[in-house]
N, C-alpha and C positions, 0 to 999 in steps of 0.2 A: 128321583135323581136330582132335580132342580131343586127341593129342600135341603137335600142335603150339600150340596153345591153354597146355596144360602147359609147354611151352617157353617162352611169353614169360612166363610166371606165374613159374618160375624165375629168368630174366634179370631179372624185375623184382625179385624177392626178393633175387637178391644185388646191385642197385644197391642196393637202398633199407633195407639192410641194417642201417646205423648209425640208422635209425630202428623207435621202438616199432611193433610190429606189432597185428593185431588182437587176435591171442590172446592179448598181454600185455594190452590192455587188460582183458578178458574176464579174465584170472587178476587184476585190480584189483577189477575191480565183483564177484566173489567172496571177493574177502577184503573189500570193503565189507557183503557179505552176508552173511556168515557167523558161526559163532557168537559171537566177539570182533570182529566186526565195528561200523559203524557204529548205533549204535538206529535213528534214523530208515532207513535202507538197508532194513535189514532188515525193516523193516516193513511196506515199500510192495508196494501188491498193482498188476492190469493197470488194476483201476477206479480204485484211490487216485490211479494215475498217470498218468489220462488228461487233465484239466486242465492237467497239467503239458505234457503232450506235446503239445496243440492251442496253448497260449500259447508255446509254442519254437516250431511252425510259423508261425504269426504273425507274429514276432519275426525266423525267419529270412527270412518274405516282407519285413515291412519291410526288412530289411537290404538287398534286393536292387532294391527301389523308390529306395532314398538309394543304391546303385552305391556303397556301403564294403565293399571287402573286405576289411577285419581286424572290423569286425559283422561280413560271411558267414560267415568262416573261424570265429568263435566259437559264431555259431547251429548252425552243421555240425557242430560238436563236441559242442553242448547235444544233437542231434537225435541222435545217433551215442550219447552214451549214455542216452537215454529208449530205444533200442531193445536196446542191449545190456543195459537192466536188464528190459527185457519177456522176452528172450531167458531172460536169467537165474532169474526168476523161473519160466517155462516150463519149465525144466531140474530146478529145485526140484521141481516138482509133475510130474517125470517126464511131461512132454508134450512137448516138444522141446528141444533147445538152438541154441546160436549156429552149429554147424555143421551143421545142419537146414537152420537158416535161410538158410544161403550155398548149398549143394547146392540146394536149393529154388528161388530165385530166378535161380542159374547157370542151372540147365536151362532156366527157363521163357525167361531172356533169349535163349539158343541156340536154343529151339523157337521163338521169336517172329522170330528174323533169319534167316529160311531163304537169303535173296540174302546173308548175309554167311557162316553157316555150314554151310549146304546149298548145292544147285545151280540154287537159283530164281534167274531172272533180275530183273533189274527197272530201270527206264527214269527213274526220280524219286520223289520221296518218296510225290507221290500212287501212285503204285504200293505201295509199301510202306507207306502207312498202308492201302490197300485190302489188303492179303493180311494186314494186323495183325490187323484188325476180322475177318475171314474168318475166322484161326487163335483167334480170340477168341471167335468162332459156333461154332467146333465144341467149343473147349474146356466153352463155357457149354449146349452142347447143347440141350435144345428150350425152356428160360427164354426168357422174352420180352424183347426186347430193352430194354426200360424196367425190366426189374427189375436189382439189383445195384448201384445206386447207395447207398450208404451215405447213410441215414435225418437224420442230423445234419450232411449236407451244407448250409453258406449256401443258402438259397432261392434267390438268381438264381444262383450256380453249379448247382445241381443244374437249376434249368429250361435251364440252357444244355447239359447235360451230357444230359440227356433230350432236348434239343431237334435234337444231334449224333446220339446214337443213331437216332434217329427217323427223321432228318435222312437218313440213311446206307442206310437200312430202304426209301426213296424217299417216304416223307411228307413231303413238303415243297413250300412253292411254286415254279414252273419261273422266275420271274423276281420279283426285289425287289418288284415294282411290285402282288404281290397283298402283300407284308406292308406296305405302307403301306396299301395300302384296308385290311387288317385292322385297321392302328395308327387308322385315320378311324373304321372303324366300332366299335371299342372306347371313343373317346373318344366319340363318339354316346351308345353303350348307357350310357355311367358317366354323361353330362349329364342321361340320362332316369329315370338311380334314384330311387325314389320314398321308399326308408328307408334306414337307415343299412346293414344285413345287404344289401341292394340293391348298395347303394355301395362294401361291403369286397367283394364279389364281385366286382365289374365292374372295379373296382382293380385285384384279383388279375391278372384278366385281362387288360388294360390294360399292366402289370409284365411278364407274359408274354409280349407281342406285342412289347413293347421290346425283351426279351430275343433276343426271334427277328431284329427287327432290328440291333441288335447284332453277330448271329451273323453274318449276311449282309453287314455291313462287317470280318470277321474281328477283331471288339473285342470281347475278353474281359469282359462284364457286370460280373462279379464284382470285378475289378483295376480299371476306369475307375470303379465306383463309390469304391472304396477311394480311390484316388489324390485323387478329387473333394473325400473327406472330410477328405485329409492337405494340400488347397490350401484347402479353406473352413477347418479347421484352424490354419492357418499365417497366413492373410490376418488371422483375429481376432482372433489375438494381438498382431499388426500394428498394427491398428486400437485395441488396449485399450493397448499399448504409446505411440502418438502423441499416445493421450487424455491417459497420465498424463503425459509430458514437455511437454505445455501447459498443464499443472495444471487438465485439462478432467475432468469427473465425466462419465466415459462413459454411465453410465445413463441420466440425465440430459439426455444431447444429443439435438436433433430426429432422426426420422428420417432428413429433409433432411442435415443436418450428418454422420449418421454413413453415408450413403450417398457423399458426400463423403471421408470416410475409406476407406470398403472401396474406391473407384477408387484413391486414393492408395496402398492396402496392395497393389492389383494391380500396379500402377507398379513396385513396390517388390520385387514378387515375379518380374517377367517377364525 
């Protein structure tokens, strides 16, 4: 299976031959690194470069929210080298390099598809995400299932992301109909807070229960929140835009008036 794996890796190489390869990029961001290399280049450590790296994923999500593929294809290439300068830097401090990193991740994708490159069978995806998470149980061995979630995870991504593990573990409700009593009795317990610490708590929770509903219509929290931001976003530019072309003082309008506006920016938007 591994030769023949090395056989379409070949065929693709000599198609794709009149194009730069990886390790010509990787002998770039080293001669941007290096000692006649770039100042700034050279100077960036994994911490320097981490702002960087979370605002290209960002940037590449957007791209794929507006469906522009020449954004993708740019963000894909920002992403491609905040990793090859991780790599690089890693190779500097003799901890690994770029060819670690591809041997590393080959085997785990080939341990992870046993129906494509082992003899497991499997019937549909739910099959294959159940032997994922199983290959995932043993690789993570007796960790609990709620650990390993990276800490600066967005909050409704990571309670979504906890709430799947969980979820998977058999915690979870056997039909929709207890996370709506949970979602009635969470808005119950937040109407009965008596202080403010009361009221962030019962919020949080309140947040949570959404989340798990959410999960149980397969709506990703994290992305319908975003999107919601990028149409209330869009509709009020809308609205500040139609104020100024009636030489209206947007601040200034009722709320009536400017309720009046946000129907028309929807109009405009649908």
């Amino acid at each position: 299976m591994v030769l023949l794996l090395f056989k379409y890796v070949d065929l693709y190489n000599s198609v794709m031959s009149q194009r730069k390869s990886i390790y010509e990029l990787e002998l770039i961001v080293q001669k941007l690194t290096g000692t006649d290399g770039c100042p700034w280049d050279k100077d960036q450590t994994h911490e320097s470069l981490k702002r960087h790296f979370v605002e290209e994923c960002y940037e590449f999500i957007e791209a794929i929210d507006l469906g522009d593929s020449g954004k993708l294809l740019d963000e894909t290439g920002d992403i491609l080298t905040q990793i090859m300068f991780h790599a690089d830097i890693a190779r500097r401090e003799n901890k690994f390099d770029l060819g670690d990193v591809i041997d590393y991740v080959a085997d785990k994708l080939i341990r992870r598809h046993p129906h494509i490159f082992g003899d497991v069978k499997v019937s549909d995806k739910q099959e294959v995400e159940t032997n994922w998470e199983l290959i995932k149980e043993k690789e993570r061995g007796s960790r609990s299932a709620v650990v390993g979630i990276p800490n600066q995870t967005p909050a409704l991504a990571y309670a979504q992301l906890m709430q799947d593990r969980v979820g998977k573990e058999g915690f979870d409700w056997s039909q929709i109909g207890g996370v709506l009593a949970k979602l009635s009795e969470e808005i119950e317990e937040f109407t009965r807070a008596e202080n403010q610490i009361e009221k962030s708590a019962e919020f949080g929770d309140l947040l949570f229960t959404l989340v798990n509903f959410a999960r149980w219509q397969d709506i990703n929290a994290e992305d319908s929140l975003r999107q919601a931001n990028n149409r209330f976003k869009k509709r009020y530019i809308t609205m500040e835009r139609l104020s100024r072309e009636r030489e209206q003082s947007f601040k200034n309008l009722s709320i009536v008036d400017k309720q009046k506006l946000w129907n028309e920016a929807k109009l405009l938007d649908s």
